[in-house]
N, C-alpha and C positions, 0 to 999 in steps of 0.2 A: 504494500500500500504506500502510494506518495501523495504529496500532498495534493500534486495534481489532481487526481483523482478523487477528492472530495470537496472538486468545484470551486478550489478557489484559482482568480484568475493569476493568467502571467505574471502581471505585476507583482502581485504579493508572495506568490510563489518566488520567486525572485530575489525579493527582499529575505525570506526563509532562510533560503538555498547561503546568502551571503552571510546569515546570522551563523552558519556553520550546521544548518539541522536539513537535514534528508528525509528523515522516515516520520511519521508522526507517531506521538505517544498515543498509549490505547485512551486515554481520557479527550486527548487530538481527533484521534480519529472517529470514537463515539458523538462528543458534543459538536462539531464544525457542521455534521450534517444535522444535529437536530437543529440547530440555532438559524441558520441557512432554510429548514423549513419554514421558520417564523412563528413556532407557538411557544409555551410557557416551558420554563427548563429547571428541573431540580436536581442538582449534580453535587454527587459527593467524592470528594478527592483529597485524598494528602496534600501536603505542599512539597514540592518539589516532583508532581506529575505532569505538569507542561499545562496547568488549566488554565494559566494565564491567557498562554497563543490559543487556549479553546476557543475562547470565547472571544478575545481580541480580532481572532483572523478573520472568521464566518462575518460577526461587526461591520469591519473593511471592507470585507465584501458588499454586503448588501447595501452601504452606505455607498459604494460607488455606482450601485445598478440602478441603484434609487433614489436618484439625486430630487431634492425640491427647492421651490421658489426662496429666495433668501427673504430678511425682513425688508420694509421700504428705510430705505438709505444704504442698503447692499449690505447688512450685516448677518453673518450666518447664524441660523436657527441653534440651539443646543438638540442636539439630536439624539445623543445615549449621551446618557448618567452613567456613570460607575461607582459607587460606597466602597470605599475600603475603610478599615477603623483606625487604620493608623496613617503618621505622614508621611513614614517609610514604604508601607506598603502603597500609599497613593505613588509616590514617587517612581516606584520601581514599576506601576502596572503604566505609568503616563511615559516611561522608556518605551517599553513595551509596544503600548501602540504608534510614538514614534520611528520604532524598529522597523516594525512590521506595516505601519504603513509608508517608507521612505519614497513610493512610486504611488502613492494612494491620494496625496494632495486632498486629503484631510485632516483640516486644523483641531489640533487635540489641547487643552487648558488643564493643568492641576491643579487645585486650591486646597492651602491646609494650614490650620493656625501655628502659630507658634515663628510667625514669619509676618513683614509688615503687608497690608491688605493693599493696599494704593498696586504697585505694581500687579497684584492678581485682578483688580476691578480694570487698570487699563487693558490688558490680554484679554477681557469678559468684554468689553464695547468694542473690540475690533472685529468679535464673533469668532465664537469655535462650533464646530462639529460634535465633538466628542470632550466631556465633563469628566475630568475622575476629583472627585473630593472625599472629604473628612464631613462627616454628619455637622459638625461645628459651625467649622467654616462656611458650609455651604447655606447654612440656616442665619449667619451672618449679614452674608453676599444678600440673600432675598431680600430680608429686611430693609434693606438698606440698597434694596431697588435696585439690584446692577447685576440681577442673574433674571433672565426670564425662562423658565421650565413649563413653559405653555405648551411648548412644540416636540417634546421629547418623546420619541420612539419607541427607543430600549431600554428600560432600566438594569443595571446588575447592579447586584450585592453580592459583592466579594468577602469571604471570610466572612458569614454572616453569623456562623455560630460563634465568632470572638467580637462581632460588634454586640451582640446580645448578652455575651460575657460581664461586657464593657459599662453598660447599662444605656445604650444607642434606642432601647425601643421605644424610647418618648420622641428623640430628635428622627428616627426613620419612621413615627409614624406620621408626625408635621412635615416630612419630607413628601411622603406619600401624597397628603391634601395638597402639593403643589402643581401634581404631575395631572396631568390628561389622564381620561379612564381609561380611555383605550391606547395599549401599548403593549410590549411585549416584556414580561420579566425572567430575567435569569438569574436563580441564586445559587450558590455554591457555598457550598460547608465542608469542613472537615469530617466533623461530627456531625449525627443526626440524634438531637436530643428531644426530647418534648416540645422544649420552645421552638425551635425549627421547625417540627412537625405541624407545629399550631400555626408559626409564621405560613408557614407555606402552605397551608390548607385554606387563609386568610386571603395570601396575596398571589397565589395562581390559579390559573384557571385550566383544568385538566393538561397538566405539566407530566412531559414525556421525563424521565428517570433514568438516571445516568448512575453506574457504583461502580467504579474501576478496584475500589479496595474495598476489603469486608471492613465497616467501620469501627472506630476506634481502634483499628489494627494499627502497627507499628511498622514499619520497612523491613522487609525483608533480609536487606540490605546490610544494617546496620547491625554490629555485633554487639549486645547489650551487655553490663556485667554492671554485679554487685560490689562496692568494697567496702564491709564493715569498719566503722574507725568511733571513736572518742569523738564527743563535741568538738571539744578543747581542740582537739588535733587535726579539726581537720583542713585547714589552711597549710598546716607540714607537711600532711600525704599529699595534697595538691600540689606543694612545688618539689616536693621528692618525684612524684611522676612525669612531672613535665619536665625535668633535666634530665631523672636516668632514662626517660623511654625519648628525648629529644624533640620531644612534642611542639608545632607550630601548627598556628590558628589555630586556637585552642578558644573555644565558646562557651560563656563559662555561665551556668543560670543561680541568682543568689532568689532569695524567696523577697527583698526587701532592697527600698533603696539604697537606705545607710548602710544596711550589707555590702552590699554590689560597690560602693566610695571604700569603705575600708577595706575589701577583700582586695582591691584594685592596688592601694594604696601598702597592703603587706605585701601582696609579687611583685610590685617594683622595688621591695626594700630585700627582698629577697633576689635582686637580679633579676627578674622578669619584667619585662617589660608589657605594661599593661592596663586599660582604661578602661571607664567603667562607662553604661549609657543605659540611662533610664530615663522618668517622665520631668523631671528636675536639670535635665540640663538643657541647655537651649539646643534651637535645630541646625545651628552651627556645630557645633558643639559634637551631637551628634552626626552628623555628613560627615565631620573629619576623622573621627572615630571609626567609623565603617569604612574609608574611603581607605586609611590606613591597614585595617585589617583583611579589607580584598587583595592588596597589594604585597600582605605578606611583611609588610614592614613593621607590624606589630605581631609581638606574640597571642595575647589573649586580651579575649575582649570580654568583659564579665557586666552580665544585662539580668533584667529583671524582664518577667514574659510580656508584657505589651511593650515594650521599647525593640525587643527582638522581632516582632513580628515585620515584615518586609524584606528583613534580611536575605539576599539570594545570593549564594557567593557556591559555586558550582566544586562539586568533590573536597568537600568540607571535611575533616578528615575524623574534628574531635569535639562530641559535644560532653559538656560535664554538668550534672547538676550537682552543684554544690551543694542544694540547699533542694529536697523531693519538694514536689510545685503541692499543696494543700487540695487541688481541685486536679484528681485525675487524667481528667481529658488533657491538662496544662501537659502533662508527658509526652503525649505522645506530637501535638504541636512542636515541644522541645525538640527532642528526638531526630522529627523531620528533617530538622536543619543540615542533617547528614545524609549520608546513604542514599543519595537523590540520581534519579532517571539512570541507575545501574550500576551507579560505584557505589566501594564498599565506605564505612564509616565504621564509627565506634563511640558509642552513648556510654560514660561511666556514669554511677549512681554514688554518689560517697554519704555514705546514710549513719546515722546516728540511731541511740535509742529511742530516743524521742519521735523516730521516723516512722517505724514501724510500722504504725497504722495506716499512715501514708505511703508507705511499700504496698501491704495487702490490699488498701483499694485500687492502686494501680494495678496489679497481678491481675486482679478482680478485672481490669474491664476492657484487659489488651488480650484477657485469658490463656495464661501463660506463666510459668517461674521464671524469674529473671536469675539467670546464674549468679552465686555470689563466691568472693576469691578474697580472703584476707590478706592484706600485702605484709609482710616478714618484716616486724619491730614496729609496724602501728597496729599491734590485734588490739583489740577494742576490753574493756575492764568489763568482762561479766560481771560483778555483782554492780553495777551502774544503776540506777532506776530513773526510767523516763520520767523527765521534767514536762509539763502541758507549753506548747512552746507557744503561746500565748503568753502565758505569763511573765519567761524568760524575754518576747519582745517587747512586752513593756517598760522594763528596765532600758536607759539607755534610748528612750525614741528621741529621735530627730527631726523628722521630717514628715508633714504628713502628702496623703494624697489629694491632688489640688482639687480633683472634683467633688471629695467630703464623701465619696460610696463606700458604699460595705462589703466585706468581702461574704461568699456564700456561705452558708449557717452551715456549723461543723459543732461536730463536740467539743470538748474545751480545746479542742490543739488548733483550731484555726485563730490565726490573726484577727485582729480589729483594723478599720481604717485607722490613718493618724497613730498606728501604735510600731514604732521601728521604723517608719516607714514604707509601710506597705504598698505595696502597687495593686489593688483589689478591684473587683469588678461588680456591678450591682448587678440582680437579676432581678423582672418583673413579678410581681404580686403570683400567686397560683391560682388564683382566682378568676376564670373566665371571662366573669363580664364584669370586673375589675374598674371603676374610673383612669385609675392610673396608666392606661397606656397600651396595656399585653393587646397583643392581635392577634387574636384569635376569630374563627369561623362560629356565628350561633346557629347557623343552619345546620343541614343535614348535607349538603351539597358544598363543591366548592363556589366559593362566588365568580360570577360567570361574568363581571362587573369590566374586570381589565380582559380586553380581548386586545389582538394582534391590531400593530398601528396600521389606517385603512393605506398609506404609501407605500408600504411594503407587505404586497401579497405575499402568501403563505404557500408553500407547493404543498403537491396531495401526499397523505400519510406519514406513516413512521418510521422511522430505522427502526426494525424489530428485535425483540430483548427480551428481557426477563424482570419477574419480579422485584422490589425493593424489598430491603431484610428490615424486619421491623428493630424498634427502638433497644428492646430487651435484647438478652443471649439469643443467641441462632438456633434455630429447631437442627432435628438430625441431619435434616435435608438442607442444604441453602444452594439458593439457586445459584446460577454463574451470573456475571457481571453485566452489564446492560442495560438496554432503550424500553422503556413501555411508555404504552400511553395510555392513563387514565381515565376512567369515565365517571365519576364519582369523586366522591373525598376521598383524600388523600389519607392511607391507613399506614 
């Protein structure tokens, strides 16, 4: 299969061929022909499966077949939205469709706070095509009259189960009242959790089903290991292994801000060379940091998980959690970072007593034992007794998180906001018909509300597939990977 072959034209083929990719990934070659029919699309994909060019490329396309009238004073229309939850990830998906559209002569804008607005409102009155934002920003931009979203085509929600994370479903559902009914949406997750289920039962309209991975699974790829150690110690076992095993680009996850500054701040005193980048530092700050660590010119880079998220940096060799993420799913995101589109990688776990629990829910939901390998003169003091590591980040906070959210209700070992520094994420009310925001479907049906935008017709039928695995553990049977399409709500 090439990419020729799933319709898209010379041009962008073209631009492919020179990004250095030949064959399309199986999430490539699933989503380009649903997206390209033109109906609703719920696609679940690790990171580091090529879902970006999924959806990017099929976009390019149709946006060149189906060109329309600009506004009066020749300013071009916003045609697709893109959401991502971070400014990384914005950034890296608005390459992206630069990339791949080099011969497309579609004007593409990214907007995202933490940067001055004036230069993003001039590039918004010259007219783009194509929107990739931050829920924030973009709800900014409207206010303040210098985005019109009247004309929008495509929606995507990229990474939408870590904008939901995030606590995004108040600002995606004011997003939503901005847009036209009729349009085409494509969301994509990592994860299929409840709230995705309910997102998407809310915001598509019998949406064809994309699963290249069994979810919440982990890469294949990456070779996971255990290593038991000492609270206290485990900053030693950290830079004992990154000297004797010779370890570069080395990604390093802390559970906490003030973490991730001090952890940063011991490997440099330790000869390592190494920054830390989280929601506290500016977006300078950050770029130089990453732009460092692509480059190889820095050893390690030590992040808390929403500052990580965008990160693309190809045959990444070593991710480390320093610190086990409190919320599951946070692993396997981690994880990703490696072992991507067929190289190998290597996920260490450097766990404490206190961890435990947050090992076993992990096991629990990637279903699987994680090897575990004591390393020689850091074994761990058995008779230790776990501390509620809650308590121990209250001691010692510094910094809180700017947004004031909570992180997910945990027995006593999960963090507080404002407490260490937490980098947490809110989640909506569980309540259906909830005031607060959650979007959820009250009918029995999906809503049939948002149909495909009337400019770009829709070709006949489906890439044919199989069913989606539900939310819970897998039956005996689970289907193989693939397209359906819908006729009902979405189960």
């Amino acid at each position: 299969m090439s990419f020729a072959n799933l319709g898209l034209s010379a041009e962008l083929v073209r631009a492919v061929v020179e990004h250095g990719y030949t064959v399309p990934t199986p999430i490539q070659t699933q989503a380009i022909p649903a997206v390209l029919a033109g109906g609703d699309l719920l696609a679940g994909a690790q990171t580091g499966t090529g879902k970006t060019a999924g959806f990017v490329l099929p976009i390019l396309q149709r946006l060149m077949t189906h060109r329309v009238a600009a506004h009066p004073g020749g300013r071009r229309p916003v045609r697709v939205l893109i959401l991502t939850p971070t400014r990384e990830l914005a950034a890296q998906v608005a390459e992206s469709v630069r990339v791949y559209g080099k011969y497309a002569k579609q004007a593409c804008a990214v907007v995202y706070g933490g940067v001055g607005i004036q230069p993003q409102i001039g590039e918004l009155r010259r007219g783009v095509d194509i929107l990739v934002a931050t829920p924030g920003r973009l709800i900014d931009l409207h206010g303040q009259r210098c985005v019109d979203l009247s004309r929008v085509e495509i929606l995507v929600l990229d990474e939408a189960d870590r904008m939901l994370d995030m606590g995004f479903i108040r600002d995606i559902r004011r997003i939503l009242a901005m847009l036209p009914k009729r349009r085409q949406n494509l969301l994509f997750s990592a994860t299929f959790s409840d709230e995705i289920r309910n997102l998407a039962d809310t915001l598509l309209d019998r949406p064809a089903m994309i699963e290249v991975a069994r979810r919440n699974s982990t890469v294949e790829a990456t070779t996971q290991k255990v290593h038991p150690v000492d609270r206290d110690r485990k900053r030693e076992l950290l830079s004992h292994l990154i000297k004797t095993r010779n370890w570069f680009q080395v990604l390093v996850f802390t559970r906490t801000k003030h973490g991730a500054n001090k952890l940063a701040e011991q490997l440099n005193k330790d000869g390592i060379t190494a920054l830390a980048i989280h929601g506290n530092k500016s977006q300078g700050a950050r770029i130089r940091a990453l732009a460092e660590f692509k480059t190889a010119t820095l050893q390690v880079l030590v992040a808390t998980d929403i500052a990580a998220r965008g990160i693309d940096i190809e045959e990444l060799p070593h991710v480390v959690n320093y610190d086990l993420p409190n919320v599951p799913e946070d692993y396997v995101h981690r994880i990703g970072r490696t072992g991507r589109a067929g190289a190998t990688g290597e996920a260490i776990s450097l766990v404490c007593v206190d961890e435990h629990a947050f090992l076993r829910d992990i096991e629990r939901l990637i279903k699987r034992e994680i090897p575990s390998e004591t390393v020689a003169g850091f074994e761990p003091d058995r008779r230790a007794i776990a501390q509620p590591i809650q308590q121990r980040h209250q001691r010692g906070a510094r910094d809180s998180h700017p947004s004031g959210t909570k992180s997910r209700p945990r027995a006593a070992a999960t963090p507080q906001s404002g407490r260490g520094g937490t980098e947490t994420r809110a989640k909506a009310p569980a309540n259906p018909h909830t005031t607060h925001g959650k979007l959820v479907a009250k009918g029995s049906t999906l809503r049939a509300r948002h149909a495909v935008a009337s400019p770009l017709p829709a070709s006949q039928g489906r890439v044919p597939g199989t069913s989606p695995q539900a939310a819970t553990p897998a039956p005996a049977h689970t289907p193989k990977p693939g397209v359906r399409r819908f006729g009902g709500r979405y189960k």
